[in-house]
C-alpha positions in Angstrom: 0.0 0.0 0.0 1.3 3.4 -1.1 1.3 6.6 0.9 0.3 8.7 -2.0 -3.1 6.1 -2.1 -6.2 6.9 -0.8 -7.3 4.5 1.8 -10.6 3.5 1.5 -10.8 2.2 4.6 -10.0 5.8 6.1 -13.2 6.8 4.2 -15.8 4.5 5.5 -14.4 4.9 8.7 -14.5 8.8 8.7 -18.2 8.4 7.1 -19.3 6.1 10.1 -18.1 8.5 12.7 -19.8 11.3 11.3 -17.6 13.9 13.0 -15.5 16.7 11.8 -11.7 15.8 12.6 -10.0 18.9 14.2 -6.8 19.4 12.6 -3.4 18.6 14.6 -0.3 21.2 14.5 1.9 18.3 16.5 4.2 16.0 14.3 2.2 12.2 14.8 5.4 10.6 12.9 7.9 8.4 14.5 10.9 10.0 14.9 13.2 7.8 12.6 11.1 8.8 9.9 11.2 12.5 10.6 14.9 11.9 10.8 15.0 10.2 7.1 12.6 13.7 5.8 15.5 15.6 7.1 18.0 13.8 5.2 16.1 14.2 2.2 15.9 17.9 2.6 19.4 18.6 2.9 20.5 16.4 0.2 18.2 18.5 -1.6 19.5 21.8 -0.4 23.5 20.3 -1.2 21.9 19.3 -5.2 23.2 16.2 -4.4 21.1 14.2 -6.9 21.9 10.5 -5.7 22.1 11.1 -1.8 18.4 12.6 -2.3 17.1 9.5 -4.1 18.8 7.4 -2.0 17.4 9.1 1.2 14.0 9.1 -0.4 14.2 5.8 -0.9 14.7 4.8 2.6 12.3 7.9 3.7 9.6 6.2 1.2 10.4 2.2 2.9 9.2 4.0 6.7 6.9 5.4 5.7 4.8 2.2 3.6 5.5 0.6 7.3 4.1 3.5 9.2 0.9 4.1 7.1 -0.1 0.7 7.1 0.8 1.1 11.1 -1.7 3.7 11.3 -4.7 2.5 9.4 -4.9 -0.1 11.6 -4.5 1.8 14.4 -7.6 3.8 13.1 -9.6 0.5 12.7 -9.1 -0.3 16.4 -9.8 3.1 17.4 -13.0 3.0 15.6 -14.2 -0.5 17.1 -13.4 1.0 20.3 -14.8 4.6 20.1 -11.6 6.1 21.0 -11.7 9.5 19.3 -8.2 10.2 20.7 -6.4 7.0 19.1 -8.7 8.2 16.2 -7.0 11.2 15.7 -3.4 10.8 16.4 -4.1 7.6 13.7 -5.6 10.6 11.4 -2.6 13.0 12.0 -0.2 10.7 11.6 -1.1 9.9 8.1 -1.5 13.3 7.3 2.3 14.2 8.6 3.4 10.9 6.6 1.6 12.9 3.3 3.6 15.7 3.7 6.9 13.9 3.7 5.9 13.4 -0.2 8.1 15.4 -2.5 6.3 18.6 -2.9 6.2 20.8 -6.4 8.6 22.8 -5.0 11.1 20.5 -3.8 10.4 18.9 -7.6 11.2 21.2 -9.3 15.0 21.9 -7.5 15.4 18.4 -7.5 14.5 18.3 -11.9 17.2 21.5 -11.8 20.3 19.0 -10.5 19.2 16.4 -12.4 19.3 18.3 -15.8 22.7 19.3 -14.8 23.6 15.5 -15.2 25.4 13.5 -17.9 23.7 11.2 -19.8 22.7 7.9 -19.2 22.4 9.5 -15.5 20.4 12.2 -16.0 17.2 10.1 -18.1 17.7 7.4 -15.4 17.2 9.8 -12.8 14.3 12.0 -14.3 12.5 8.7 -14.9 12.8 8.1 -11.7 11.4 11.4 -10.3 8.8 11.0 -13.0 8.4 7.7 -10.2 7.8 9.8 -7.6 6.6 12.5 -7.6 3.1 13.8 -9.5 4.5 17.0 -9.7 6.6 15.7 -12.6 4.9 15.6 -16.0 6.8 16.7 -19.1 4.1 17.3 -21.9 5.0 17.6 -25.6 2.3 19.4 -27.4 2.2 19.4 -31.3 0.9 22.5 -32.3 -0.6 22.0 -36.3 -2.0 25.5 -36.6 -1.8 26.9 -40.1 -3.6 29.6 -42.0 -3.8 31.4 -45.6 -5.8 33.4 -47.8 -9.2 33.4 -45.9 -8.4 30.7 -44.2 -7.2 29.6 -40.3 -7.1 26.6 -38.6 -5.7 26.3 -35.3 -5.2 22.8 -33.5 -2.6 21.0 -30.9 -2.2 17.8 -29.5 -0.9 17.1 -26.4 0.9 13.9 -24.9 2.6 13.3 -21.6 5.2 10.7 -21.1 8.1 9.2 -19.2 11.5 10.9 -20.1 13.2 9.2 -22.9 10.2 7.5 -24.0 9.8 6.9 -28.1 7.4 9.3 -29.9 6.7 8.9 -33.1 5.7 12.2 -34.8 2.6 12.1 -36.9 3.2 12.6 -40.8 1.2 12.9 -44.0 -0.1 9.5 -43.9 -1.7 10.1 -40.6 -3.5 13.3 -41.0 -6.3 13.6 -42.5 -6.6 17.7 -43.3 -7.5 19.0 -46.3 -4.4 19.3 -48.3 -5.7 22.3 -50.4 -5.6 24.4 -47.7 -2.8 23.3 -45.4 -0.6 21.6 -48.0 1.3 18.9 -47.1 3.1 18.0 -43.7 6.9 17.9 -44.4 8.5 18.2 -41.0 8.3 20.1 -36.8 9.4 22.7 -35.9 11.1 24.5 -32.2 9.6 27.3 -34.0 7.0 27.8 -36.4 9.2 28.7 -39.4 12.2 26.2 -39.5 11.8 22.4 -39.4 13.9 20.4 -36.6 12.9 17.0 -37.1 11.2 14.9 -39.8 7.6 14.1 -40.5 7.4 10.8 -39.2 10.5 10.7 -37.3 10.9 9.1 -33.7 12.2 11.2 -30.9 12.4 11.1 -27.2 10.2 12.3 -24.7 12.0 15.7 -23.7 13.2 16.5 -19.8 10.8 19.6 -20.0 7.3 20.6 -21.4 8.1 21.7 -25.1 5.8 22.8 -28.4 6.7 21.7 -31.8 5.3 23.6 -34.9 4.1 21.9 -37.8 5.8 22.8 -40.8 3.7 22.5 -44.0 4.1 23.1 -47.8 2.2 23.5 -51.1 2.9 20.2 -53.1 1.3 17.3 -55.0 2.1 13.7 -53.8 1.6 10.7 -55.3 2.1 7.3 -53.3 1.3 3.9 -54.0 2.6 0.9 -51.2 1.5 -1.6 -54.2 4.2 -0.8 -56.8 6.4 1.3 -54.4 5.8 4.6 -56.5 6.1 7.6 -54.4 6.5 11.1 -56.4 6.4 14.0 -54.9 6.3 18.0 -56.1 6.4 20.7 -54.0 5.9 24.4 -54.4 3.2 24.2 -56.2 0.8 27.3 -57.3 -2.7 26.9 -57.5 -4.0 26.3 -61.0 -0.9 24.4 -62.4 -1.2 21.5 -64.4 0.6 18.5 -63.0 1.2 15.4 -65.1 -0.2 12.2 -63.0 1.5 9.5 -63.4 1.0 5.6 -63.9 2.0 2.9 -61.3 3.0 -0.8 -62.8 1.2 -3.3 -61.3 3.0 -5.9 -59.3 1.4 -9.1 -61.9 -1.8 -9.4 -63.7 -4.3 -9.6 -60.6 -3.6 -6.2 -60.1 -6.4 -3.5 -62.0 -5.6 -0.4 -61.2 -8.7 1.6 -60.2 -7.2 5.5 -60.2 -6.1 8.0 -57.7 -7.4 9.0 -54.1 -6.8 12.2 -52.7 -6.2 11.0 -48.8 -8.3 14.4 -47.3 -11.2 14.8 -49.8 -11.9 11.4 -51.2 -12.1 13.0 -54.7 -10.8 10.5 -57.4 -8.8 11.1 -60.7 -9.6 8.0 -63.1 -6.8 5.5 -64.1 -6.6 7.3 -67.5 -6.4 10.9 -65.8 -3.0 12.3 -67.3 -3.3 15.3 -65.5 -3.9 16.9 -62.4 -4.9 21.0 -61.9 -4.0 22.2 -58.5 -6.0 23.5 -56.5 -5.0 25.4 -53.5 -2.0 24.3 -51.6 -2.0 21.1 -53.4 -3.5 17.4 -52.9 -2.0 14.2 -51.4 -3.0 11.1 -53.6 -3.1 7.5 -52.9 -3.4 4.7 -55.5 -6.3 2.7 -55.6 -6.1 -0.8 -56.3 -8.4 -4.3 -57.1 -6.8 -7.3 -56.6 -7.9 -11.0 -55.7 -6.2 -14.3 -56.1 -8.0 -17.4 -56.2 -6.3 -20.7 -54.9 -6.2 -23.7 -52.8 -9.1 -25.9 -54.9 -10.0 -28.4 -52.2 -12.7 -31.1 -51.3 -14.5 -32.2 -49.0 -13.5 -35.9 -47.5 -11.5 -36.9 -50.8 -8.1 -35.7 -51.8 -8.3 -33.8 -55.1 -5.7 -36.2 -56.8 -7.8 -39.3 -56.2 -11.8 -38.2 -57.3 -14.3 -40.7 -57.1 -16.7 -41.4 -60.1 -20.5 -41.3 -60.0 -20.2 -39.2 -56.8 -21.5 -35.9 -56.1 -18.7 -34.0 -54.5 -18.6 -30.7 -52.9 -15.8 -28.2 -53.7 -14.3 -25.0 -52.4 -11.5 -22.3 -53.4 -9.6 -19.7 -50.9 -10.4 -15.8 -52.5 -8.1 -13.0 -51.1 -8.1 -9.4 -51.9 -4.5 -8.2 -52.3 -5.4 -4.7 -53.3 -6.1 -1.1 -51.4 -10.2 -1.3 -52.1 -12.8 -3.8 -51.4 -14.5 -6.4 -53.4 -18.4 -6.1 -52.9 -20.6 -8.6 -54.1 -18.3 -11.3 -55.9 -20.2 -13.7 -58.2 -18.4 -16.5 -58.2 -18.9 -19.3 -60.8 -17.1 -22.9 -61.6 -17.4 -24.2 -65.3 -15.4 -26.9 -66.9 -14.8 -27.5 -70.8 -14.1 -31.3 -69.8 -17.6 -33.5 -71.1 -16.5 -36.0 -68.2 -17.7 -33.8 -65.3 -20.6 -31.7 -64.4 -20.7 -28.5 -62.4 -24.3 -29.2 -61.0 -24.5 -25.1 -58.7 -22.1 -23.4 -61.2 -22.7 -20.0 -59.9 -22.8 -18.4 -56.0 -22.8 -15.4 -54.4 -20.2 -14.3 -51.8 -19.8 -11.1 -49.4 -17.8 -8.8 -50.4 -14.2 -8.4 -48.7 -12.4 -5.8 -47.8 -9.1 -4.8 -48.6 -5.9 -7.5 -47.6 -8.9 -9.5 -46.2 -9.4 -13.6 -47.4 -12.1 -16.2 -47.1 -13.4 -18.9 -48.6 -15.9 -19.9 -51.5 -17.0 -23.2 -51.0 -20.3 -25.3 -51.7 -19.8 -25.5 -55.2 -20.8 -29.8 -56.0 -19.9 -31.5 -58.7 -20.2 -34.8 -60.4 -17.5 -36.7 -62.3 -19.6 -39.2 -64.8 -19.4 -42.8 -64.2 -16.8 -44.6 -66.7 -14.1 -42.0 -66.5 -10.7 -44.0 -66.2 -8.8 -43.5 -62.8 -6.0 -40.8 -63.7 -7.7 -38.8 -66.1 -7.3 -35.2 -65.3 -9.8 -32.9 -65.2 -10.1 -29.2 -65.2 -11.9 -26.7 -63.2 -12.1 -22.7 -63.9 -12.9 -20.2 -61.3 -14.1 -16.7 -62.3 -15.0 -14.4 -60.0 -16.4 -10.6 -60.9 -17.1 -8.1 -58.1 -20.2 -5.6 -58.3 -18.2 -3.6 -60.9 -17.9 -5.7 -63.2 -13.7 -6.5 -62.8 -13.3 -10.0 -63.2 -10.5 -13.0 -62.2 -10.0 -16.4 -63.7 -7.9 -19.2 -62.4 -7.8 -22.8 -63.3 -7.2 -25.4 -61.4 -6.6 -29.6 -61.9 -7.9 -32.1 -60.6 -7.8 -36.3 -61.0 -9.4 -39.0 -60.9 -9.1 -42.1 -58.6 
C-alpha cells in the first residue's frame, strides 16, 4: 500500500463516525522517519542528486510501514470509540503525506538532475517522473496553419516518461484537407524552421516543449502496391501537373485510379493530368486485386476423385489490393464432357481490402466410366459488383 493512495478504509471509517476531525499542528510521525525527511531535505539543499534519491528511498520504505501502522490503528480506534487514538491515527497519516516530495522541492530536485550527464540524467528524471506527481513533461504538437481566408488552429498534447519513443505524426496520418494546409513535411522549435522529420521518432524531452508543424504547397503521389512515391512541391494553385502511372506488381492487379487522402475525390486511371487547387492534394493509388487458390474437397483428396459421386468443392479468394471487393459472383465451369458442375454460380460477401475467405459449396459430379488418372479441369471466375473480373484454373484427378 502506497502513501500517495487513498485509503478507502480511512473513508468509510471517517463516514461512520460522522464527526469533523480537528486538525493537529503536532508531528504524529515516528521520529526515525522525521529523521530520514530531514535527510532528504538537505540532500536536496546540497543538489546532491543521488544522496536525495537514495534518502528518499529509505524515507519512502518507513513510511509504507508507518501508514499501514496507522490504518490499523484507526480500525481499532474505531471499534473501540476512542476518538483520541482516532485522531493521532488521522494525524499521523497526514504528517506521513507531507513527507511526499512537494512541487517545490520537484522542481530543485529536476534543476540537479538536468545538470547531469547522460545515461544519468534520463535514469534519474525517470525516476522522479516515479515519484513524484509534480513531474509531468508534456509535448504538445501545435498544427495550426492559416492562408488566404483561411485559419485553422489545432494542438495535440501527450505526456510521457522521459526518454520514452514518440513517433511524430506525418502525412499519412492526417487527415486535413491538403488544399488548404498543404502537405506536412516536417516540426518545428519554432513555427518557421523544421527540426525533425515528418514521421521521425524522438524522445520524450526532460521539459514541457511545443513543436510547430511545418507545411508546404505540393502534390504527392504514393502507391505501397508498386512502391511509387512522387512528390512536387511548391506548387501554385492552377498548375497542371502530369499524374503518373503505377505498374502493377502481376496481372491480378487492376488499377482503379487516384485517391486524394483528405477529400476522397478520385482522378480516373486514364487521368493524365492533375490542376492544382489550392495548396496542393496528397494522392493515394487505388487498387483491385484478388487471387484465387487452394481448390480443395471435401472428405477426398483432389488427386484421387471418385466417379458417380456428387462431390462438394471450395477455393480460398483474397483481396490483395487497397479497395474492397463487394458482391463477388463467383462461378465454376469446366470445358471437360466427363464432369458436371451441378450449382455453377454463388454469391459471396464482399471483402475488404488484404482480407481472405473462402468460396466453397460448389458440387460437382465426375460421370461414371471415367478412367482412374484422367485429369480434369476446373475454372474459377470471380467478378465483383463492378464488373472487374479474375480467372484461375485449377486440376484435378481422378481415382
Amino acid at each position: 500500500m502506497h502513501i500517495n493512495q487513498s485509503s478507502s478504509i480511512i473513508k468509510r471509517l471517517v463516514a461512520c463516525l460522522g464527526i469533523l476531525l480537528v486538525s493537529v499542528s503536532l508531528v504524529f510521525a515516528s521520529a526515525q522517519s522525521e529523521q530520514l525527511h530531514q535527510n532528504v531535505t538537505q540532500a536536496l539543499s546540497a543538489g546532491d542528486v543521488a544522496t536525495t534519491i537514495k534518502a528518499y528511498e529509505d524515507l519512502q520504505n518507513q513510511m509504507e510501514k508507518e501508514y499501514s501502522n496507522a490504518v490499523q490503528d484507526m480500525a481499532k480506534a474505531y471499534e473501540k470509540r476512542d476518538r483520541k487514538g482516532y485522531d493521532e491515527a488521522y494525524a499521523t497519516l497526514n504528517t506521513l503525506a507531507s513527507y511526499r516530495l512537494d512541487k517545490e522541492q520537484t522542481d530543485s530536485l529536476l534543476k540537479a538532475i538536468l545538470a547531469e550527464e547522460e545515461p544519468q540524467r534520463t535514469a534519474d528524471a525517470q525516476w522522479l517522473y516515479r515519484n513524484s506527481k509534480y513531474y509531468r513533461p508534456t509535448l504538445s504538437l501545435d498544427y495550426s496553419t492559416k492562408g488566404d481566408g483561411y485559419s485553422y488552429s489545432y494542438s495535440q498534447q501527450q505526456t510521457l516518461m522521459p526518454g520514452s519513443e514518440i513517433t511524430l505524426p506525418d502525412a499519412d496520418a492526417l487527415r486535413f484537407n491538403t488544399s488548404r494546409t498543404g502537405q506536412l513535411v516536417g516540426w518545428g522549435l519554432t513555427p518557421d524552421s523544421v527540426a525533425y522529420q515528418a514521421g521521425e521518432t524522438i524522445t520524450m524531452p526532460f521539459t514541457s516543449q511545443t513543436l510547430y508543424a511545418q507545411w508546404q504547397s505540393a502534390v504527392t503521389f504514393s502507391d505501397p502496391v508498386s512502391g511509387m512515391d512522387v512528390a512536387m512541391a511548391d506548387v501554385e494553385d492552377g498548375a497542371n501537373i502530369a499524374v503518373p502511372v503505377p505498374t502493377a506488381p502481376d496481372g491480378s492487379y487492376i488499377f482503379m485510379g487516384w485517391r486524394e487522402r483528405s477529400t476522397g475525390k478520385t482522378l480516373a486511371s486514364d487521368a493524365s493530368n492533375y490542376t492544382v487547387v489550392g495548396k496542393g492534394a496528397a494522392f493515394q493509388a487505388m487498387w483491385k486485386s484478388l487471387m484465387i487458390s487452394d481448390l480443395y474437397t471435401e472428405h477426398y483428396s483432389v488427386s484421387a476423385l471418385p466417379v458417380n459421386t456428387q462431390l462438394t468443392v471450395g477455393f480460398t479468394l483474397k483481396s490483395q489490393g487497397t479497395e474492397p471487393l463487394r458482391n463477388i459472383t463467383v462461378t465454376l465451369s469446366s470445358d471437360s464432357p466427363n464432369l458436371t458442375v451441378l450449382n455453377p454460380t454463388i454469391t459471396y460477401r464482399g471483402l475488404s481490402a488484404d482480407d481472405s475467405g473462402v468460396a466453397s459449396g460448389f458440387r460437382i459430379l465426375i460421370h461414371n466410366g471415367v478412367q482412374g488418372g484422367t485429369q480434369l479441369p476446373l475454372t474459377v471466375t470471380a467478378t465483383d459488383s463492378a464488373g472487374n473480373s479474375w480467372s484461375q484454373t485449377f486440376t484435378c484427378t481422378v481415382k
